[in-house]
SELO-339754 format. One record per residue (C-alpha): x, z, y; residue number from 0. Coordinates in pm, 1 decimal, m for minus. Last residue first. Example, Ala and Ser with C-alpha at 12.3 -4.5 7.8 and 13.67 -1.06 7.14 Angstrom:
BEGIN
<r X="1367.0" Z="714.0" Y="m106.0" migu="1"/>
<r X="1230.0" Z="780.0" Y="m450.0" migu="0"/>
***
This chain:
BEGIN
<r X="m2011.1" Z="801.5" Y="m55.4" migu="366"/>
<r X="m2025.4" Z="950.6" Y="215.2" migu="365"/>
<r X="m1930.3" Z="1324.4" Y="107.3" migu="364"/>
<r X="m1569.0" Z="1220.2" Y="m10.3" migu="363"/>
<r X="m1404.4" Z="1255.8" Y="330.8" migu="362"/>
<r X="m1554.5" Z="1609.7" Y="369.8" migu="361"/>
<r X="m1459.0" Z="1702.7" Y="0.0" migu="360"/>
<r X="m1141.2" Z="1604.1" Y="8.3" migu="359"/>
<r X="m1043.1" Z="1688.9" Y="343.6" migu="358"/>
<r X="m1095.3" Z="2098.9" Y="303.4" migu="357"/>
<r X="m852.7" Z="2170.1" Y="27.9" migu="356"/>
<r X="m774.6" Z="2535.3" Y="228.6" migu="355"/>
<r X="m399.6" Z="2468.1" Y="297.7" migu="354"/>
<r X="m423.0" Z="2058.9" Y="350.1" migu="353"/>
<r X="m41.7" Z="1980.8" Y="445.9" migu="352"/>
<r X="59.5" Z="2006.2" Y="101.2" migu="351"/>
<r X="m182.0" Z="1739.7" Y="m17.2" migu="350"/>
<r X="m77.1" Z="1520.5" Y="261.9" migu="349"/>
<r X="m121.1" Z="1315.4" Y="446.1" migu="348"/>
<r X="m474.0" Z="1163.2" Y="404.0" migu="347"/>
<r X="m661.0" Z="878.6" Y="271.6" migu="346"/>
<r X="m1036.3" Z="708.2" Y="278.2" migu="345"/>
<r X="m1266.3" Z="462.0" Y="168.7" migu="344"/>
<r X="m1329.1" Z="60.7" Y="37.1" migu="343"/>
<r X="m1453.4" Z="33.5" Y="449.9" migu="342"/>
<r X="m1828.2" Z="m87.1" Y="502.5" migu="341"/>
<r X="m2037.1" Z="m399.1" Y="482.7" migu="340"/>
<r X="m2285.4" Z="m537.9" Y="727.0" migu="339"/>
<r X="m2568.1" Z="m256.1" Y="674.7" migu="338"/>
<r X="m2569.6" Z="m165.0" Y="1079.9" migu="337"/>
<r X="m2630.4" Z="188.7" Y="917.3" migu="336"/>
<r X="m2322.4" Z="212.3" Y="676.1" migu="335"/>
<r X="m2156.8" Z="184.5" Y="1038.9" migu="334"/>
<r X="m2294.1" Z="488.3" Y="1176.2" migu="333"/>
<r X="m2234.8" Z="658.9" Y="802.7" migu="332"/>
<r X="m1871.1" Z="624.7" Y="821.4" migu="331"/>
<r X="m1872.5" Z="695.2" Y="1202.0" migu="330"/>
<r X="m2012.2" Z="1053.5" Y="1107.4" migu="329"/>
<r X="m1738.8" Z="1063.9" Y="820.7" migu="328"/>
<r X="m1445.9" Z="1013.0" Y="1055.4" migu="327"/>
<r X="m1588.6" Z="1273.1" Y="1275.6" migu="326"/>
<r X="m1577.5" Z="1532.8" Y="1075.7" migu="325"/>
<r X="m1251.1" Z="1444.1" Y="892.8" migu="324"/>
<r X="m1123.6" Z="1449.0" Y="1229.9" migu="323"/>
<r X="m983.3" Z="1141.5" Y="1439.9" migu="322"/>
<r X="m636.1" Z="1180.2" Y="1622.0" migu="321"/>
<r X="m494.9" Z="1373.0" Y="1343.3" migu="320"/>
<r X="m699.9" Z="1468.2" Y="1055.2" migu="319"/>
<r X="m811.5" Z="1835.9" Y="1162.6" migu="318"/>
<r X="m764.4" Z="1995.4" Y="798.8" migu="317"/>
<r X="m442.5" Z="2169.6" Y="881.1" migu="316"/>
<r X="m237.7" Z="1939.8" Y="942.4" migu="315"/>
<r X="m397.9" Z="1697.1" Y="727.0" migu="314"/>
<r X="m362.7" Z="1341.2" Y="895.2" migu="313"/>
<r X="m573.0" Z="1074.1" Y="816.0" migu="312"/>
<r X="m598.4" Z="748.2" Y="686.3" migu="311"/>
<r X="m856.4" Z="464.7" Y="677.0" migu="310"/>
<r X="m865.9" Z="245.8" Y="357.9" migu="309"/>
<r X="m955.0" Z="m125.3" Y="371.9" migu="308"/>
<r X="m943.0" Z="m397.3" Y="93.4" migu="307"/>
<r X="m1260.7" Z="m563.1" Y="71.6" migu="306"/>
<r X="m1229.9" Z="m653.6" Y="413.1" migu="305"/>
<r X="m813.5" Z="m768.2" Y="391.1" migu="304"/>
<r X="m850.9" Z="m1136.4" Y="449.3" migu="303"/>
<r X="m527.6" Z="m1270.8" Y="627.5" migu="302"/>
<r X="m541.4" Z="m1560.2" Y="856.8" migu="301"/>
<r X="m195.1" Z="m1712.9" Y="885.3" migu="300"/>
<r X="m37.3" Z="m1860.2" Y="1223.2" migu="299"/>
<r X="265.5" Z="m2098.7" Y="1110.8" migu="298"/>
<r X="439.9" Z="m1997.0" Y="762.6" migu="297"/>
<r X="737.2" Z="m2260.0" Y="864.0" migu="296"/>
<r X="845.8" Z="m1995.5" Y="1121.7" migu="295"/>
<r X="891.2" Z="m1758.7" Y="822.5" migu="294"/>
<r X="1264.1" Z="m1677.0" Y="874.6" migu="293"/>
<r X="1307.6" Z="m1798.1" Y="1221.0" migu="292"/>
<r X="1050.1" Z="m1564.9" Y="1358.6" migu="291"/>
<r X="824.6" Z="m1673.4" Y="1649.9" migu="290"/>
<r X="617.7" Z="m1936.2" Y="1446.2" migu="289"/>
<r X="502.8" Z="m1571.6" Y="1232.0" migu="288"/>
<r X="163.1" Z="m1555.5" Y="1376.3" migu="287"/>
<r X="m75.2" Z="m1355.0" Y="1243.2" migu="286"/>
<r X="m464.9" Z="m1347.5" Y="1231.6" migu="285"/>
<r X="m631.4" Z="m1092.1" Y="1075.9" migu="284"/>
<r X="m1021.8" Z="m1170.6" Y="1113.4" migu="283"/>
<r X="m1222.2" Z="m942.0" Y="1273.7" migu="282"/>
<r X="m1545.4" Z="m824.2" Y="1120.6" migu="281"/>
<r X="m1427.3" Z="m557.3" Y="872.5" migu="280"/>
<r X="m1092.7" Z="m423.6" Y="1084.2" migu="279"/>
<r X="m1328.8" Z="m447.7" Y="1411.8" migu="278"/>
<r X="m1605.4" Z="m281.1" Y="1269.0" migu="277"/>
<r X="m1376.3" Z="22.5" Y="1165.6" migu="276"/>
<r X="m1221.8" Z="30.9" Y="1470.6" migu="275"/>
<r X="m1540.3" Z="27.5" Y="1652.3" migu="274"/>
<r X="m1696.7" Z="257.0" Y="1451.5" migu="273"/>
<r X="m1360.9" Z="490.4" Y="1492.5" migu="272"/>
<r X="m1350.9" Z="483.2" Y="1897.3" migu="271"/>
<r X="m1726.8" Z="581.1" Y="1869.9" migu="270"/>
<r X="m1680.6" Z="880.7" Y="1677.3" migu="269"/>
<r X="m1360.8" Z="991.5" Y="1846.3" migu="268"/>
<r X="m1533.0" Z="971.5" Y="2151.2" migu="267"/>
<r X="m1294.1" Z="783.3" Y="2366.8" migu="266"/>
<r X="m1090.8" Z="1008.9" Y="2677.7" migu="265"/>
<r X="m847.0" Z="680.9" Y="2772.9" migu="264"/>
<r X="m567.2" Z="885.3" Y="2758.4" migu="263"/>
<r X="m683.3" Z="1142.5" Y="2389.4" migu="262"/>
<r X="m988.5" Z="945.7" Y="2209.5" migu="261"/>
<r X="m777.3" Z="556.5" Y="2327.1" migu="260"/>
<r X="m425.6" Z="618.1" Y="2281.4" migu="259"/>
<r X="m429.6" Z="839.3" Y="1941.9" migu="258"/>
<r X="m617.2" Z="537.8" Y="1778.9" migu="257"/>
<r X="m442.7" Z="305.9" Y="1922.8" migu="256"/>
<r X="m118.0" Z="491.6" Y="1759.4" migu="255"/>
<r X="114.5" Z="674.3" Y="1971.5" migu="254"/>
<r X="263.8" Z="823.7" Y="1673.2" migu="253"/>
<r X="89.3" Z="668.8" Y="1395.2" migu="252"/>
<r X="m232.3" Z="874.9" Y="1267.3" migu="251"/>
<r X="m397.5" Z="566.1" Y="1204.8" migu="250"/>
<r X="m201.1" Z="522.0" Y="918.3" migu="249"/>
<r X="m444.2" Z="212.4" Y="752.5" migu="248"/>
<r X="m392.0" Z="268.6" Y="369.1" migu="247"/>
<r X="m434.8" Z="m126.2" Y="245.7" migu="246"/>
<r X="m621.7" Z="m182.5" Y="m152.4" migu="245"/>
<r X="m573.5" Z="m355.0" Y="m434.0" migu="244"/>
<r X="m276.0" Z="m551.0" Y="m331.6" migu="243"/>
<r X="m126.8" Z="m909.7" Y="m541.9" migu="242"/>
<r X="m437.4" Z="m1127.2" Y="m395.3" migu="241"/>
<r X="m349.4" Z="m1193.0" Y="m24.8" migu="240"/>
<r X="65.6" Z="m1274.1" Y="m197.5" migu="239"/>
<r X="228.1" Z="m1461.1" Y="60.2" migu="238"/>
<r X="8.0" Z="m1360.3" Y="369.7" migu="237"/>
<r X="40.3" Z="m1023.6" Y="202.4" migu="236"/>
<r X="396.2" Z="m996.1" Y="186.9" migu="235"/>
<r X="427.4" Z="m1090.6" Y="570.7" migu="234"/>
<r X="148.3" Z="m888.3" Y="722.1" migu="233"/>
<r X="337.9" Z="m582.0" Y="643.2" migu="232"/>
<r X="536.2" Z="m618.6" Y="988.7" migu="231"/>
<r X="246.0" Z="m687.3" Y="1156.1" migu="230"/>
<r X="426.3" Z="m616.4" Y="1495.6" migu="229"/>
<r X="596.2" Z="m244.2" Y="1502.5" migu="228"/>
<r X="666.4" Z="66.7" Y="1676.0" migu="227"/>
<r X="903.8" Z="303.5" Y="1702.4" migu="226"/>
<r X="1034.3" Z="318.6" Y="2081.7" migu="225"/>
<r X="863.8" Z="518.8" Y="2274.8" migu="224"/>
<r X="974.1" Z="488.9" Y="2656.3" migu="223"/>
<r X="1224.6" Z="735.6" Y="2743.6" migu="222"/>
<r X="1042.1" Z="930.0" Y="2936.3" migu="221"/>
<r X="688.6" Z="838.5" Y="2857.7" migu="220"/>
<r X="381.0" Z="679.4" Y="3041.1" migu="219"/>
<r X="75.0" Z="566.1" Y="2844.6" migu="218"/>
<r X="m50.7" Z="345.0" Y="3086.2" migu="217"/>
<r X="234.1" Z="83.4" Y="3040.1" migu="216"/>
<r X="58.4" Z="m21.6" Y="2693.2" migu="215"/>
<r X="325.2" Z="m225.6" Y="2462.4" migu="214"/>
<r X="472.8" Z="64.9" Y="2262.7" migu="213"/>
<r X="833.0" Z="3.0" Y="2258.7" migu="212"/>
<r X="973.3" Z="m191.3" Y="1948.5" migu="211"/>
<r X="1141.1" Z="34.6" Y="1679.2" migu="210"/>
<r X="977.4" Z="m134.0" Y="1411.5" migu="209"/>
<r X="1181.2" Z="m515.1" Y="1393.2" migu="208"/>
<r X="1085.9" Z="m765.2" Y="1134.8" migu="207"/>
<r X="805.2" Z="m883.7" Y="1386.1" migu="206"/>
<r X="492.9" Z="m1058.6" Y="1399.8" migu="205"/>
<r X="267.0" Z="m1093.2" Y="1680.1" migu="204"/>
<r X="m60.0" Z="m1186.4" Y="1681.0" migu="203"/>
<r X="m222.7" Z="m857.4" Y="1790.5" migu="202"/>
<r X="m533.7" Z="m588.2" Y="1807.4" migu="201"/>
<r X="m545.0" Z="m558.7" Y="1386.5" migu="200"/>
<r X="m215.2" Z="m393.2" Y="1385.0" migu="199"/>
<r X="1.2" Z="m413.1" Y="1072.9" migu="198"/>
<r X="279.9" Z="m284.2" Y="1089.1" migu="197"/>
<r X="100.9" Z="m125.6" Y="1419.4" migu="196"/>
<r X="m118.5" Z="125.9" Y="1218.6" migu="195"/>
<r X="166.0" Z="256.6" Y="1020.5" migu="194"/>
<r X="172.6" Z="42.0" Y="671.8" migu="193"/>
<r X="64.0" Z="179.5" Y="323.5" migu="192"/>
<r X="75.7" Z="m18.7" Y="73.9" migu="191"/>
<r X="m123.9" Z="m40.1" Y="m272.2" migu="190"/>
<r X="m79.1" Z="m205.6" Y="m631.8" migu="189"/>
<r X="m269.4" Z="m148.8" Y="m892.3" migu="188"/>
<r X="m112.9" Z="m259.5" Y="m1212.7" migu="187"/>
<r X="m243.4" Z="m538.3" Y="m1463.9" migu="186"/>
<r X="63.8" Z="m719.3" Y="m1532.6" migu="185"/>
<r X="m65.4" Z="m989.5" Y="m1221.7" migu="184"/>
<r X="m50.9" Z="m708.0" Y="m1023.8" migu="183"/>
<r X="271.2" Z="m583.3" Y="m1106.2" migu="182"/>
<r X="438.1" Z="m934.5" Y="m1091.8" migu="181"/>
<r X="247.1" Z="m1018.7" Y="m739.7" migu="180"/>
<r X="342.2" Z="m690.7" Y="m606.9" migu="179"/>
<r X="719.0" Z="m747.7" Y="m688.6" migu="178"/>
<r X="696.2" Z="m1124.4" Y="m491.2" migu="177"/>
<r X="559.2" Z="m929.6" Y="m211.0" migu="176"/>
<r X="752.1" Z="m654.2" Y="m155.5" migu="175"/>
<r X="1084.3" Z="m875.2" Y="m260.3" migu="174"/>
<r X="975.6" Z="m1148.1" Y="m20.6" migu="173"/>
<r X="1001.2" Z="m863.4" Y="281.2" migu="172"/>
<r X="1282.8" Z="m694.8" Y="155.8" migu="171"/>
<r X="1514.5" Z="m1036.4" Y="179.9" migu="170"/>
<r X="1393.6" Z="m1131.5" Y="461.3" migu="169"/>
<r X="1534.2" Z="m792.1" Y="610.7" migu="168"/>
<r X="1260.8" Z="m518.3" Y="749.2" migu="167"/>
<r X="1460.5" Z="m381.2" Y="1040.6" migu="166"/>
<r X="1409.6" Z="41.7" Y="1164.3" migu="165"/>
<r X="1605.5" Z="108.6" Y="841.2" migu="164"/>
<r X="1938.8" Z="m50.4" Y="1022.1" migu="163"/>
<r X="1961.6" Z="264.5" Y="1236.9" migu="162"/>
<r X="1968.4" Z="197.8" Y="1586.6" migu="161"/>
<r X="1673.5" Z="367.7" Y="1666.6" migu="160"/>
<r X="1791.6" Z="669.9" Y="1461.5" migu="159"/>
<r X="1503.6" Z="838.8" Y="1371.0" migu="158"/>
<r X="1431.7" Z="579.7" Y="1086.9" migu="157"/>
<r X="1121.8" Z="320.1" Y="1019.1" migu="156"/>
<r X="902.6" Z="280.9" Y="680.6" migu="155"/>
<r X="859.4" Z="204.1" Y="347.8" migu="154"/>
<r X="515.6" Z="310.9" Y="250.4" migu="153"/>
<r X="438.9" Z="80.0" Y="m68.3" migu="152"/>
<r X="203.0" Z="200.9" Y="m312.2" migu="151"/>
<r X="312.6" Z="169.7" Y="m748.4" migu="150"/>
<r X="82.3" Z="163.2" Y="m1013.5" migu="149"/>
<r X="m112.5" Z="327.4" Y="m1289.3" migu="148"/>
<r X="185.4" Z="571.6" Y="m1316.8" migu="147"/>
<r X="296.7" Z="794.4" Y="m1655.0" migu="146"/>
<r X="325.6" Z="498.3" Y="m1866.7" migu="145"/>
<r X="662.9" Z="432.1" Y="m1945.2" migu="144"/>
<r X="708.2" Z="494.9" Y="m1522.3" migu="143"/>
<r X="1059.7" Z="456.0" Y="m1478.2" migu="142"/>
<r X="1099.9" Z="172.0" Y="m1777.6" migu="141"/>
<r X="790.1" Z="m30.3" Y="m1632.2" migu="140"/>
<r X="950.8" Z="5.2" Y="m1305.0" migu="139"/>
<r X="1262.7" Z="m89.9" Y="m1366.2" migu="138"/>
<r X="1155.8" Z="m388.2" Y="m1547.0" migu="137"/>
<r X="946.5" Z="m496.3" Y="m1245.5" migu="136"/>
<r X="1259.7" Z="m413.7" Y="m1001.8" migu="135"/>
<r X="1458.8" Z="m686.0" Y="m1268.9" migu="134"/>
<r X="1162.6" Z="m917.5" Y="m1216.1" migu="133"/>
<r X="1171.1" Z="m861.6" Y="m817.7" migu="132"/>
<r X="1544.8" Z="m939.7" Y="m874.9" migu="131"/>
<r X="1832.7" Z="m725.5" Y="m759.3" migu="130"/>
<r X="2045.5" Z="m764.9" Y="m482.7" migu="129"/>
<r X="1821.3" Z="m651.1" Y="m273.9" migu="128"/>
<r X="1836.1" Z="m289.1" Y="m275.4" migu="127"/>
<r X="1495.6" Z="m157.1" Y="m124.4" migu="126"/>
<r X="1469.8" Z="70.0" Y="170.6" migu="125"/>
<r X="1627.7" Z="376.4" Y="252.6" migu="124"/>
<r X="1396.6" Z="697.0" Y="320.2" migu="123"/>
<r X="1350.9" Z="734.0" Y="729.2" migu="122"/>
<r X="994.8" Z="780.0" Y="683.1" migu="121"/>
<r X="891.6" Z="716.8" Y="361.3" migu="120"/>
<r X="999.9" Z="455.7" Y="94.2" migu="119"/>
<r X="820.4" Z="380.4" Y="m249.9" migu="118"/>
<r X="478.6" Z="537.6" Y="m363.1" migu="117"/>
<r X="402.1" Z="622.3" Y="m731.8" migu="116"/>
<r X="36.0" Z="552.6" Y="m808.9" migu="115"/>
<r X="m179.8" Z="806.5" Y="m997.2" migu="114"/>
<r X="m593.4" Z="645.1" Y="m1057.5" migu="113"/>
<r X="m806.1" Z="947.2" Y="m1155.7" migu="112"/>
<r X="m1179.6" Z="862.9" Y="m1296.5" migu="111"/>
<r X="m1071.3" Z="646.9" Y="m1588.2" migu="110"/>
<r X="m758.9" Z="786.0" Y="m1618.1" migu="109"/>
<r X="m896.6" Z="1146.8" Y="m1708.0" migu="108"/>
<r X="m1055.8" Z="1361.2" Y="m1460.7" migu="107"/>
<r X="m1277.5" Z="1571.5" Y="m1737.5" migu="106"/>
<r X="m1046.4" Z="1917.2" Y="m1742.7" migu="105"/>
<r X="m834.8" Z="1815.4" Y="m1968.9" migu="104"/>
<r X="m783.2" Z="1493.4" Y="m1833.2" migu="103"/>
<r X="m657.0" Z="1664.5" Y="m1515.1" migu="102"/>
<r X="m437.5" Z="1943.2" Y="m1715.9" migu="101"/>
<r X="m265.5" Z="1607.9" Y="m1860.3" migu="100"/>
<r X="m198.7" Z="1475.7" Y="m1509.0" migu="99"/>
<r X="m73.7" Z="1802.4" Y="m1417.7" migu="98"/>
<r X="174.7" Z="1803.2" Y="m1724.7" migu="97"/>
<r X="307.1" Z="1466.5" Y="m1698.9" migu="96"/>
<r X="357.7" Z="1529.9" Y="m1321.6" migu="95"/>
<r X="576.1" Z="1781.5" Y="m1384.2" migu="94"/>
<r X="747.4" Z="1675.5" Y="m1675.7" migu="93"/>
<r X="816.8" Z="1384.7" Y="m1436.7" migu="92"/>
<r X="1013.1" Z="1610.2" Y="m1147.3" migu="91"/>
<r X="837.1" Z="1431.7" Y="m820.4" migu="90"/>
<r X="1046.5" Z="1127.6" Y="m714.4" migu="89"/>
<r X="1377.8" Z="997.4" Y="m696.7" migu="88"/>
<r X="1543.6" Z="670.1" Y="m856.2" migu="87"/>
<r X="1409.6" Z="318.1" Y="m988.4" migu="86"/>
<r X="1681.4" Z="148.1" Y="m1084.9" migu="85"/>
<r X="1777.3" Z="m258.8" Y="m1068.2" migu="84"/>
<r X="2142.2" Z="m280.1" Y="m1265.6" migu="83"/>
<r X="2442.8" Z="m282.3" Y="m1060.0" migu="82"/>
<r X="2656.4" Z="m79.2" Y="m1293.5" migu="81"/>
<r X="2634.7" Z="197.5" Y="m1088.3" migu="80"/>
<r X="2271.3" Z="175.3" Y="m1062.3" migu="79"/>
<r X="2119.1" Z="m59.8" Y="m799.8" migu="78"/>
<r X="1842.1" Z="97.1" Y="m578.9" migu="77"/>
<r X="1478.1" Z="73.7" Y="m559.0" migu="76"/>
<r X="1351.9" Z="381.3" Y="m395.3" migu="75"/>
<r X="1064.0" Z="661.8" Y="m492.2" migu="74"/>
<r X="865.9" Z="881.8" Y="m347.5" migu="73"/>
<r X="568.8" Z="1068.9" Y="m339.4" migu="72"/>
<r X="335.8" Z="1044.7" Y="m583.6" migu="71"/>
<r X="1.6" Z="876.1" Y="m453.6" migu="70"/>
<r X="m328.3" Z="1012.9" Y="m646.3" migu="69"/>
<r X="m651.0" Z="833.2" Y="m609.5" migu="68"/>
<r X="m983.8" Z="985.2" Y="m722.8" migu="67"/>
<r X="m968.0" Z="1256.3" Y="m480.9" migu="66"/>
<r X="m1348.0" Z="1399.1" Y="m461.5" migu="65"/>
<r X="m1328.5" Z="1844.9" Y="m437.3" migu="64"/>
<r X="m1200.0" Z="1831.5" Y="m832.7" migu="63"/>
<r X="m896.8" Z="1577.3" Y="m732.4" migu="62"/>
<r X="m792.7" Z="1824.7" Y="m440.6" migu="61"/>
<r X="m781.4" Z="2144.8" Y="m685.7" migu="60"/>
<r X="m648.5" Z="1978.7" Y="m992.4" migu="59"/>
<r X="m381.2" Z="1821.1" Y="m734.6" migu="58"/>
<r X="m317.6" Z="2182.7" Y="m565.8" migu="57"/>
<r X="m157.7" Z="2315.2" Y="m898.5" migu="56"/>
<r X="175.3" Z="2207.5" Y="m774.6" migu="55"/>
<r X="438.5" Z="1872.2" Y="m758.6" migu="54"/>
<r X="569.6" Z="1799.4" Y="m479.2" migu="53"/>
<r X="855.9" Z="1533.7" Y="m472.4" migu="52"/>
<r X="761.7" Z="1486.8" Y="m85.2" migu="51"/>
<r X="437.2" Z="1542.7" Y="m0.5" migu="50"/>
<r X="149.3" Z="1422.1" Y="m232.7" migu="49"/>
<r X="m63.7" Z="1183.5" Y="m84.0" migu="48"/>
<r X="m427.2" Z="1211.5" Y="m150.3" migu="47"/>
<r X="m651.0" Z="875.9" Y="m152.3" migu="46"/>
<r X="m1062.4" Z="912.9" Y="m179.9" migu="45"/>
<r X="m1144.3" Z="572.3" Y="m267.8" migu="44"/>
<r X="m1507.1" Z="406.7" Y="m320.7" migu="43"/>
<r X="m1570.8" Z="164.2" Y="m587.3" migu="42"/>
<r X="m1337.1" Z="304.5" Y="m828.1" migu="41"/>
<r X="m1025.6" Z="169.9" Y="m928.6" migu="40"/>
<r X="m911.7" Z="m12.7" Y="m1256.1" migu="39"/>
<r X="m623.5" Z="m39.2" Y="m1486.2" migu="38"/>
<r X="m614.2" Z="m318.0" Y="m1756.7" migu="37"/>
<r X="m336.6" Z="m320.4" Y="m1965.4" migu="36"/>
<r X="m51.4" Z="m549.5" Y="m2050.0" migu="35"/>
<r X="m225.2" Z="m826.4" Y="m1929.5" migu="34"/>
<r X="m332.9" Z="m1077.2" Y="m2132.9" migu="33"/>
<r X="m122.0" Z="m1414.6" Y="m2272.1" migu="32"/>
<r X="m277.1" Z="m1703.1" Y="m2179.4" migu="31"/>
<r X="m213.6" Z="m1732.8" Y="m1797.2" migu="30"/>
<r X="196.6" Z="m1715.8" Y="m1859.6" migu="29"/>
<r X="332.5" Z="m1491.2" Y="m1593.7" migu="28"/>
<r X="510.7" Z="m1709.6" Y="m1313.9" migu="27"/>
<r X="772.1" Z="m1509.4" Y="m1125.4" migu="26"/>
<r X="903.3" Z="m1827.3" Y="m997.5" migu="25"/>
<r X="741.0" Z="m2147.7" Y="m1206.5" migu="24"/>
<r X="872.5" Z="m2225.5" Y="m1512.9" migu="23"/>
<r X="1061.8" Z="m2538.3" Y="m1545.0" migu="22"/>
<r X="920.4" Z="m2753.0" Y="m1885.4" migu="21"/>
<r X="1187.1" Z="m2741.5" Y="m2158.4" migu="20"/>
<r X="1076.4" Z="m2530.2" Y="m2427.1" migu="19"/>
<r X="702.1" Z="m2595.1" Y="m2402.8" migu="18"/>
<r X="759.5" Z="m3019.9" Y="m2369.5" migu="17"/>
<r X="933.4" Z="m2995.9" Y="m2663.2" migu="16"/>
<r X="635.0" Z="m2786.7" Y="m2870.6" migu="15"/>
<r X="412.4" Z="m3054.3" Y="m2710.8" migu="14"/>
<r X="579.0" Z="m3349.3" Y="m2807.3" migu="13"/>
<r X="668.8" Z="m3195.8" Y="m3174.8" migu="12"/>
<r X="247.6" Z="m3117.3" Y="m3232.1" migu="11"/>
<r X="157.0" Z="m3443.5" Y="m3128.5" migu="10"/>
<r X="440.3" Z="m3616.6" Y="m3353.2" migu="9"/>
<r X="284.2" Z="m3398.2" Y="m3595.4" migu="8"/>
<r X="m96.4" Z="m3504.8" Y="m3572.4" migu="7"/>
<r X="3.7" Z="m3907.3" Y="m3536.8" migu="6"/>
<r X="194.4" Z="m3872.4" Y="m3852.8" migu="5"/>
<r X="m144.6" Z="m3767.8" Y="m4027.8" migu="4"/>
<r X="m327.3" Z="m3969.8" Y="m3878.2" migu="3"/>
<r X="m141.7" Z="m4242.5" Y="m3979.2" migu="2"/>
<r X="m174.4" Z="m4087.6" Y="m4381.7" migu="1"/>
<r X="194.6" Z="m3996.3" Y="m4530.2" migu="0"/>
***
């Protein structure tokens, strides 16, 4: 046999050996092989929550007034019986199937209409750890077979204050994260959708914890309010900045800045929102996490979330909570003036909650 030759397939053995036992790295998806599809978002976002398991006509209805993002409402990751990772609750899926199908039929296909599947809610349970991120991914992928472009996270606190929900474990925090990153990196959009002080712009602070008391002593209650949080959903994006498409700011949290400043302090909702808006664009996220023995070693991290920022809103009724569509989309176009960037768009709460279909439209008519 010619030297070269010999030299060609000892090459070729070295290499194949070297493939079957080199370590992999954690949730490592090999860089050669493409994703398993390719799903996109529009420039601008017009986000509609559906309520819980709904499931109605009034998605063809919202999505032809400007909603381009569709958030199913919700699901949990739980072990079956057996122990396995499952996916469990949700809208019915024949349901969905159908009004997704009735959307393509009428021009609003995939390529226009992004549907995500949210996990959590208010006082919903939060993830079972003792599965895998990988075994959650599988779970996914077999729960969705197709129907969802994604999956949104909205876990949240409980009305009990001492309820364990109102603590986001170690363990849930690095599974948020590391089961972004394997969605993501599949080709998945991937949202969240944190209450305004999970992760709050105006503060260091981190905390597992979200029944805190609100830290202004001018806004007097008996008892003292007790459900708020510290960058909570800083942590799985300091870990993973590149694993989430986009971030729904609540800003429609009970006791919220937002609420704080246009209804105590007497803001114009307006001007209250420009700044807001300029100050989640122009200010950098910084975090802290030396204060928690869990991620001490993560230090203070500066998170970049500009391209990344969705404002939300509260139907009831069309008025949006402590900033109106109205107004939201007059600040919208006072910062579009100063021409130094702008928010990726806009969500509400909820589809149900929006009787005559008014947000859509209003929220959409910036862009």
């Amino acid at each position: 046999m010619p030297t070269f030759t010999k030299l060609l397939l000892l090459t070729l053995k070295l290499t194949l050996t070297q493939l079957l036992v080199s370590p992999v790295a954690p949730h490592a998806i090999n860089p050669s092989s493409p994703p398993k599809l390719e799903r996109s978002l529009p420039e601008k976002l017009v986000v509609a929550y559906q309520s819980w398991s709904e499931c109605d006509d009034k998605v063809l209805d919202a999505v032809r007034s400007g909603v381009n993002v569709v958030i199913w409402f919700a699901t949990n990751l739980e072990s079956a019986y057996d122990g396995s990772a499952l996916m469990a609750g949700g809208p019915n899926r024949t349901c969905v199937q159908e009004k997704i199908e009735a959307l393509e039929e009428l021009g609003y296909g995939r390529d226009k209409v992004t549907h995500l599947i949210s996990v959590g809610g208010w006082d919903a349970s939060h993830p079972d750890t003792s599965n895998t991120a990988e075994e959650y991914f599988e779970a996914f992928e077999k729960f969705s077979d197709g129907l969802y472009d994604g999956l949104d996270w909205d876990l949240e606190g409980n009305d009990s204050l001492t309820s364990q929900l109102n603590y986001f474990s170690k363990e849930c925090l690095l599974l948020m994260g590391d089961l972004s990153q394997l969605l993501h990196d599949a080709g998945y959009i991937v949202s969240m959708a944190p209450p305004e002080s999970y992760l709050d712009i105006q503060t260091t602070e981190f905390s597992k914890y979200v029944n805190l008391t609100y830290p202004s002593d001018d806004w007097n209650t008996t008892p003292p309010f007790q459900y708020h949080g510290h960058n909570t959903y800083a942590l799985p994006l300091a870990m993973h900045p590149d694993a989430f498409d986009f971030i729904n700011f609540q800003i429609y949290e009970t006791k919220s800045h937002a609420s704080y400043n246009t209804t105590i302090l007497g803001t114009a909702q307006v001007d209250y929102l420009v700044d807001y808006i300029n100050m989640l664009l122009h200010t950098p996220l910084n975090v802290n996490f030396e204060t928690d023995e869990d991620f001490l070693s993560l230090g203070l991290q500066t998170i970049d979330i500009a391209d990344k920022i969705v404002v939300g809103f509260i139907a009831n009724g069309g008025v949006g909570g402590p900033i109106t569509a109205a107004n939201a989309t007059k600040a919208y176009q006072q910062v579009e003036e100063l021409g130094e960037g702008n928010i990726r768009g806009w969500f509400y709460w909820c589809l149900a909650d929006d009787g005559d279909v008014m947000l859509p439209g209003v929220l959409s008519s910036v862009f």
